[in-house]
C-alpha positions in Angstrom: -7.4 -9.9 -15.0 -3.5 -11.4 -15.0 -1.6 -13.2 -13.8 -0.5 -11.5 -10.7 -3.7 -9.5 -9.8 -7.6 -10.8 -9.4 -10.1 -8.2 -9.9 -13.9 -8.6 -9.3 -16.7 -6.5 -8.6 -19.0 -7.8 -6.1 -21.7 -6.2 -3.7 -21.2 -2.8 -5.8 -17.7 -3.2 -4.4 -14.0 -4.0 -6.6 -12.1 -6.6 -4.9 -8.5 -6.2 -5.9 -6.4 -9.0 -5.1 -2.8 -9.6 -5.3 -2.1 -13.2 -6.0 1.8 -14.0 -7.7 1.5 -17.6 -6.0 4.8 -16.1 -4.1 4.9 -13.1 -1.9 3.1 -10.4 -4.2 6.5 -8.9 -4.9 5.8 -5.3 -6.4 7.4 -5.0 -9.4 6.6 -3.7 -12.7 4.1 -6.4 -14.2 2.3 -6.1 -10.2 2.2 -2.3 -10.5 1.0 -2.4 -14.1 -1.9 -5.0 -13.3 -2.6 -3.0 -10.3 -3.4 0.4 -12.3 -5.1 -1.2 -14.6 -7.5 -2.5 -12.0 -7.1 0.9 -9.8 -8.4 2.3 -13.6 -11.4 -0.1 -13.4 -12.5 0.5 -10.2 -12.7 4.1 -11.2 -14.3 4.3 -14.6 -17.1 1.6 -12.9 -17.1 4.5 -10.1 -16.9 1.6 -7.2 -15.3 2.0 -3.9 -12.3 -0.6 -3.6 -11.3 -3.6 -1.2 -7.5 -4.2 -2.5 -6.0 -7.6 -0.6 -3.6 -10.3 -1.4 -3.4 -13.8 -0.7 -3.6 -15.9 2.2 -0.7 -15.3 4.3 -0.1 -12.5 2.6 -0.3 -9.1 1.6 2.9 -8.0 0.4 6.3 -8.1 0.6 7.1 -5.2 -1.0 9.4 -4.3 -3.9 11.0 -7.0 -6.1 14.2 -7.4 -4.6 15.7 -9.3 -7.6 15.0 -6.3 -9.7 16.1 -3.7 -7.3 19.5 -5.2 -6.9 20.0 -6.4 -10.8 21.6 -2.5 -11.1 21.3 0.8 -10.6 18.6 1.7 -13.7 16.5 -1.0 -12.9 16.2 0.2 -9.6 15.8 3.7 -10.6 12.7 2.8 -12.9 10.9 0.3 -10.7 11.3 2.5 -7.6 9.6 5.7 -10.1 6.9 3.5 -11.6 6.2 2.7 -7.3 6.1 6.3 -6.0 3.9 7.1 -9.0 1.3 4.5 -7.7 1.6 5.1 -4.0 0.4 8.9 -4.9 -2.1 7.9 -6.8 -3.1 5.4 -4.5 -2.9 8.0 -1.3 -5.8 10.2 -3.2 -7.9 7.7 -5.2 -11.2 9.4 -5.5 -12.9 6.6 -4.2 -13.0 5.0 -1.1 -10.2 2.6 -0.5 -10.3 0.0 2.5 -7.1 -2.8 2.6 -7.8 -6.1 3.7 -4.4 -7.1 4.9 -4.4 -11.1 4.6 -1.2 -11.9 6.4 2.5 -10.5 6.0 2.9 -6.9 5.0 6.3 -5.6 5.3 8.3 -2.8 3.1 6.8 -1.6 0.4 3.7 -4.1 1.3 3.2 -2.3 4.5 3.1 1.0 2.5 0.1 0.3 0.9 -1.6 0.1 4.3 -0.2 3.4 4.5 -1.7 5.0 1.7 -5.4 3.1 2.4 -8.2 4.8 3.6 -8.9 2.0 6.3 -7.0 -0.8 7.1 -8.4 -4.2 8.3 -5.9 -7.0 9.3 -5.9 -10.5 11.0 -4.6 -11.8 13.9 -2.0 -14.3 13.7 1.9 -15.1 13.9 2.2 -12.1 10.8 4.6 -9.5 10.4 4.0 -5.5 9.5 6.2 -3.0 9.2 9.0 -1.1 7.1 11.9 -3.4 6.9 13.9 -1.3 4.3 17.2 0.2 7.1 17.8 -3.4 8.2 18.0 -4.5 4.4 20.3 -1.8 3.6 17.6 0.2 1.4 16.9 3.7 2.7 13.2 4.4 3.2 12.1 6.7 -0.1 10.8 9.6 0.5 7.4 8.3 -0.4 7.1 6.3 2.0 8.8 8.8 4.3 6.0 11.3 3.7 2.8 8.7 4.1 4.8 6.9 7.7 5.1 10.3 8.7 1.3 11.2 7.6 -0.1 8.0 8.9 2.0 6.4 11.5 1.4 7.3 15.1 4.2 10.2 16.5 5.7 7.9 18.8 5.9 5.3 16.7 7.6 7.0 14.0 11.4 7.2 14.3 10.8 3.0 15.7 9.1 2.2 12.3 11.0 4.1 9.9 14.7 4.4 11.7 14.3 1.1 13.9 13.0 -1.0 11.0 10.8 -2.2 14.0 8.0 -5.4 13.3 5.2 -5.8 14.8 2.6 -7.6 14.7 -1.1 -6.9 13.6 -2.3 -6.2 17.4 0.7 -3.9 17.6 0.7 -2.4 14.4 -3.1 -0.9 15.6 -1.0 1.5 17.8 1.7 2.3 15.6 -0.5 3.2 12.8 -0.4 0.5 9.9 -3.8 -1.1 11.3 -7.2 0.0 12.0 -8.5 -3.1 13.4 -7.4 -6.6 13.8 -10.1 -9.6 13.5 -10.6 -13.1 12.9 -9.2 -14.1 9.0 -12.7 -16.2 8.2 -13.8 -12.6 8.8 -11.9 -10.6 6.8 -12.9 -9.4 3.0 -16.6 -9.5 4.7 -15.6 -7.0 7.0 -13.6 -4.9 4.1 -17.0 -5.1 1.9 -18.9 -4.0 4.7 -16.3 -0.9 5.5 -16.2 -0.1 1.3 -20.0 0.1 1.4 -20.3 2.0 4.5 -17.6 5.0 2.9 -19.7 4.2 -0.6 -22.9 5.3 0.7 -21.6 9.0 1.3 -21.7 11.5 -1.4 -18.3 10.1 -4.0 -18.1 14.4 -4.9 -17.8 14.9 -1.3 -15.3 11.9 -0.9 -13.3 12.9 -3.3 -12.7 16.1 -2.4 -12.3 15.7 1.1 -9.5 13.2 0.2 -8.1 15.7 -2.1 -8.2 18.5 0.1 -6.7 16.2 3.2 -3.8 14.5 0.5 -3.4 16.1 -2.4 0.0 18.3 -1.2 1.5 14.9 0.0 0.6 13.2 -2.8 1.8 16.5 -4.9 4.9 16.3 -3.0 6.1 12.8 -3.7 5.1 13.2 -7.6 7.5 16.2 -7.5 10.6 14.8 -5.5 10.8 11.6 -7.3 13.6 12.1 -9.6 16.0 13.8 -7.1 15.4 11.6 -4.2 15.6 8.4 -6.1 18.8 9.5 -7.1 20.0 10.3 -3.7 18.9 7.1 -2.0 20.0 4.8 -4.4 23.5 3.3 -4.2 26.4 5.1 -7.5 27.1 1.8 -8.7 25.2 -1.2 -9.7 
């Protein structure tokens, strides 16, 4: 589909997969790839298994971007809040297949997944953005608090706190933690099982459950940006 984003559709099921040979950096030609296959899945009316490439998932927001100034931040950090909403309440079923690192904005899209399947191994997950010096956006402040076990919370997001997939089961980020030979099987098998029920039932159900979160980021974006971002470049 590009250059930074596989998409197939197999077993009735679209395989999104992040692939930048690098660390599947999120920045604007990632995000741009990524709707366009979030826009395929849809119109094909096909649950989703979105996953990156061996060792990992993601890494999170281009950093070279983000620091290159203060607009460039300000625009790639919009165009990501804009996807992680429409990611938290895609009207199909959504089920990550985390294939190694996910940290930042990489462990946010765990966040806004309906199911979450990692593998074991010497990987890291978590939200990384205090120790970097980048405050967590409110985006991802709304789906850590939404998603991420209470006790975990103020560790993740405050503590910058890593863990690894067994760990990141109890704090939240994971759902289950296998064997990596086992992995997009296991997704496929999860995307058909949430496929099978009715998609006007899904849909709504994920509205009803997201929609004001999702609603919420769309309509803080401008201010919070603003405030969380550093005055000069």
């Amino acid at each position: 589909m590009s250059e930074f984003v596989h998409f197939e559709i197999r077993e009735g099921i679209a395989v999104i997969k992040m692939d930048d040979g690098k660390v599947n950096a999120l920045g604007h030609e990632m995000f741009d790839a990524l709707e366009k296959a979030l826009d395929q899945a849809e119109e094909a009316g096909c649950p989703v298994v979105l996953t990156g490439r061996e060792g990992r998932f993601s890494a999170g927001f281009d950093l070279k971007t983000m620091m290159s100034g203060r607009d460039a931040a300000v625009k790639l950090v919009t165009k990501g809040a804009e996807f992680y909403a429409r990611l938290y309440t895609f009207p199909r079923p959504l089920v990550a297949a985390c294939s190694g690192h996910a940290l930042a904005g990489g462990a946010l899209l765990l966040l806004a997944a309906d199911e979450r399947i990692g593998i074991d191994g010497p990987f890291k997950v978590g939200l990384n953005e205090v120790q970097i010096g980048i405050p967590l956006p409110h985006f991802g402040r709304e789906l850590a608090r939404e998603r991420l076990h209470p006790q975990h919370l103020t560790r993740a997001a405050m503590g910058a706190h890593i863990y690894t997939p067994v760990e990141a089961i109890d704090a939240g980020f994971l759902d289950q933690v296998l064997a990596e030979e086992d992995l997009i099987e296991t997704a496929l098998r999860k995307a058909k099982h949430y496929g099978a029920f009715s998609s006007e039932a899904y849909a709504k159900t994920k509205a009803g459950l997201r929609e004001a979160t999702a609603q919420l980021i769309r309509d803080s974006i401008d201010e919070d940006i603003l405030k969380m971002l550093p005055s000069t470049s």
